[in-house]
C-alpha positions as CSV (number, residue, x, y, z in Angstrom):
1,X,137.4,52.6,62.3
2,X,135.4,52.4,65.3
3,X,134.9,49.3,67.8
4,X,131.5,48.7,67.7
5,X,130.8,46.0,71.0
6,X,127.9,43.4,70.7
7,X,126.0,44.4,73.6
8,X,127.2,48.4,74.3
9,X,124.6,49.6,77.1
10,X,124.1,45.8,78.5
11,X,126.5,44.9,81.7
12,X,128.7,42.0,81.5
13,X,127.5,40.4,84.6
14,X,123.5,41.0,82.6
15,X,124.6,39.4,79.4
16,X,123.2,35.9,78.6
17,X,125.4,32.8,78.2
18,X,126.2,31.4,75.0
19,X,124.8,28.3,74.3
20,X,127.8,25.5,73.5
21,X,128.5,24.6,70.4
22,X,129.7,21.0,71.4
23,X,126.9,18.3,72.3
24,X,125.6,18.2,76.4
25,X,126.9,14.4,75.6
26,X,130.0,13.4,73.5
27,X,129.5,11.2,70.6
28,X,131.7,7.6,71.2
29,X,133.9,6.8,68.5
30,X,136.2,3.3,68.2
31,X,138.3,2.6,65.2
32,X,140.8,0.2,64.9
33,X,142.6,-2.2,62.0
34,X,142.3,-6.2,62.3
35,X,143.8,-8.3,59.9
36,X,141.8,-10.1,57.0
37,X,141.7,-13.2,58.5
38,X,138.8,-15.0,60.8
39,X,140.7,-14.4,63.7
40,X,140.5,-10.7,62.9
41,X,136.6,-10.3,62.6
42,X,136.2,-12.3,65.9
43,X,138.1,-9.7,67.7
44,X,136.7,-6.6,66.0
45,X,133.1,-8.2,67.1
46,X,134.9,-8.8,70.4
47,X,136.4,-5.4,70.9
48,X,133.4,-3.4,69.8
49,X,130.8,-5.8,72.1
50,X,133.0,-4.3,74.9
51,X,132.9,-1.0,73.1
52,X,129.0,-0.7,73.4
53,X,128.4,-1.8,76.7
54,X,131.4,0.6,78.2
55,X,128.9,3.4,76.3
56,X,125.9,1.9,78.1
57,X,124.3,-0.6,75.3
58,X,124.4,-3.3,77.7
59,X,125.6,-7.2,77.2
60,X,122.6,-9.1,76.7
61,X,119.6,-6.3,75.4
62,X,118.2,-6.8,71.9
63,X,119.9,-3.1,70.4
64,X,123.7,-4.7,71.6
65,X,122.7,-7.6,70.4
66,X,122.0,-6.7,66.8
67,X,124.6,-3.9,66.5
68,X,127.5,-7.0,67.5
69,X,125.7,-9.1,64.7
70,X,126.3,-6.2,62.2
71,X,129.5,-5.8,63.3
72,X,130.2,-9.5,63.4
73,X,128.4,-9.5,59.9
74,X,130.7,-6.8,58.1
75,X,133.7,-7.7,59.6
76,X,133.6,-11.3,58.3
77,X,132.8,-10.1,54.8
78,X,135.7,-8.1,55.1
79,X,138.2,-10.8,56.0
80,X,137.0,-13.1,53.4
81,X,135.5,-11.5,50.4
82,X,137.4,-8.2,50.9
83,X,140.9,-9.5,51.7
84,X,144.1,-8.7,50.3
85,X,147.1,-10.3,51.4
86,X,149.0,-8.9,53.8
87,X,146.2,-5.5,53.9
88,X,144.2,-5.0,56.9
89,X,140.5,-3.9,57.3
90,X,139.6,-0.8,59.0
91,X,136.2,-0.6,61.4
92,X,135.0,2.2,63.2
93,X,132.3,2.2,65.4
94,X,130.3,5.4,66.3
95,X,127.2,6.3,68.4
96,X,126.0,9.7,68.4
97,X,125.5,11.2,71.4
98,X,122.1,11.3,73.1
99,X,120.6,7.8,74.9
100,X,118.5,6.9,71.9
101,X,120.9,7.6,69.2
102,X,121.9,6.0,66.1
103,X,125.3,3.5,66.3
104,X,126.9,3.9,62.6
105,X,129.5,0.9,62.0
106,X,132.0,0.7,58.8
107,X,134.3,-1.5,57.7
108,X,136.7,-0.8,54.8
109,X,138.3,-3.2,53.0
110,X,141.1,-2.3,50.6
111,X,139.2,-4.9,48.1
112,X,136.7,-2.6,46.0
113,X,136.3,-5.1,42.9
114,X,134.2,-7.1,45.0
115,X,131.3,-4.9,45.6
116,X,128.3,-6.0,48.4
117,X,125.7,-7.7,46.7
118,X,122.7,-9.1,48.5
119,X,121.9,-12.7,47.7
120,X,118.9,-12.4,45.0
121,X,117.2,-15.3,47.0
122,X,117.4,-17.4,50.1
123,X,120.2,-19.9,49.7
124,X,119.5,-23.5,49.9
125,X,119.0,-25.2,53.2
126,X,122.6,-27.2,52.2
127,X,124.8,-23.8,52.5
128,X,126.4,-22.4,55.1
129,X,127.1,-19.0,53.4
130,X,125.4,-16.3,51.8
131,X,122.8,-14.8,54.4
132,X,125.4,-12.1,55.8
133,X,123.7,-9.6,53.7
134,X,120.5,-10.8,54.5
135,X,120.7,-10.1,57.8
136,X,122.8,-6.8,57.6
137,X,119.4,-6.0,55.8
138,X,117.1,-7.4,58.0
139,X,118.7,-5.9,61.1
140,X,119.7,-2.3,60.0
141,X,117.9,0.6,59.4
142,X,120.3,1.5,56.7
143,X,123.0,0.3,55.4
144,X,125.0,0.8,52.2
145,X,128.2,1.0,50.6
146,X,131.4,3.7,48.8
147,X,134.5,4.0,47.7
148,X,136.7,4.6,50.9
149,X,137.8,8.1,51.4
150,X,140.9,9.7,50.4
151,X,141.2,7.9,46.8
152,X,142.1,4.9,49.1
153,X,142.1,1.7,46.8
154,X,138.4,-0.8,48.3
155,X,135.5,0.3,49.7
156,X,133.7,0.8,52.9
157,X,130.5,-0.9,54.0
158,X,128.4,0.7,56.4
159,X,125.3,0.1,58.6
160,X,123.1,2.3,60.7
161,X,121.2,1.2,63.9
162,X,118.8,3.6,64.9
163,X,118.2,2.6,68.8
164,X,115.1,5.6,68.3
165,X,113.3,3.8,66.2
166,X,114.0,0.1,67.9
167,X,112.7,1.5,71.3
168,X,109.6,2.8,69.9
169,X,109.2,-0.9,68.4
170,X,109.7,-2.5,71.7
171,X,107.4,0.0,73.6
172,X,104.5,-0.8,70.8
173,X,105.0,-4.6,71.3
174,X,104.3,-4.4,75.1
175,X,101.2,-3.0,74.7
């Protein structure tokens, strides 16, 4: 057997670098359990608001402001059509690295009999519920739904903001 180096006739002070493996900028990642209860949503909405603009989505621009509402939106779906007594729901908050990247939010539930369904048509100007969908489809790029990981009885619901694509929008506008 004979050891057969990379580079045999090349210096090691000649030799190139290699490139990392690991992203120039690290991906930001928040997960945390709230219980199933209003109280619970308002303080994952809370907690993640703080979340983004610690990561540089600022308080106040339209991208933080429609990645809260998702939030906002899944959590509360969570704590009242995917609630189990005495069972938390799980949401994690991601954004990849790289200034115009795409923030991922999930929320698992431990419900998954009660599957997301989007209203089949506006609801009446009388009801305070059913456009939570709506908007999770009118403000996402994608969005969707699975069984949670793990064989973990529910499901998680997910939506993906991709702040790419919503910067090219608001460049095209202002011209």
């Amino acid at each position: 057997m004979t050891n057969n180096p990379a580079h045999p006739t090349t210096p090691t002070h000649l030799m190139q670098p290699t490139p990392p493996t690991q992203p120039t900028v690290p991906a930001h990642h928040f997960e945390m359990r709230f219980t199933s209860t209003p109280r619970g949503a308002r303080l994952a909405r809370r907690l993640c608001a703080e979340r983004l603009h610690a990561w540089g989505i600022p308080y106040g621009t339209e991208e933080h402001d429609a990645v809260v509402l998702l939030v906002a939106e899944l959590s509360a779906n969570a704590a009242h059509h995917g609630r189990v007594p005495g069972r938390d729901f799980l949401v994690r908050l991601t954004v990849s690295a790289g200034p115009l990247s795409t923030v991922r939010i999930e929320v698992a539930d431990t419900r998954g009999e009660r599957l997301p369904e989007p209203a089949r048509r506006l609801p009446g100007a009388d009801r305070t519920d059913g456009r939570g969908l709506l908007l999770v489809a009118a403000l996402a790029d994608r969005w969707g739904w699975g069984p949670r990981p793990g064989e973990a009885p529910g499901k998680v619901v997910w939506a993906e903001y991709d702040r790419r694509n919503h910067a090219a929008q608001t460049v095209l506008g202002q011209m």
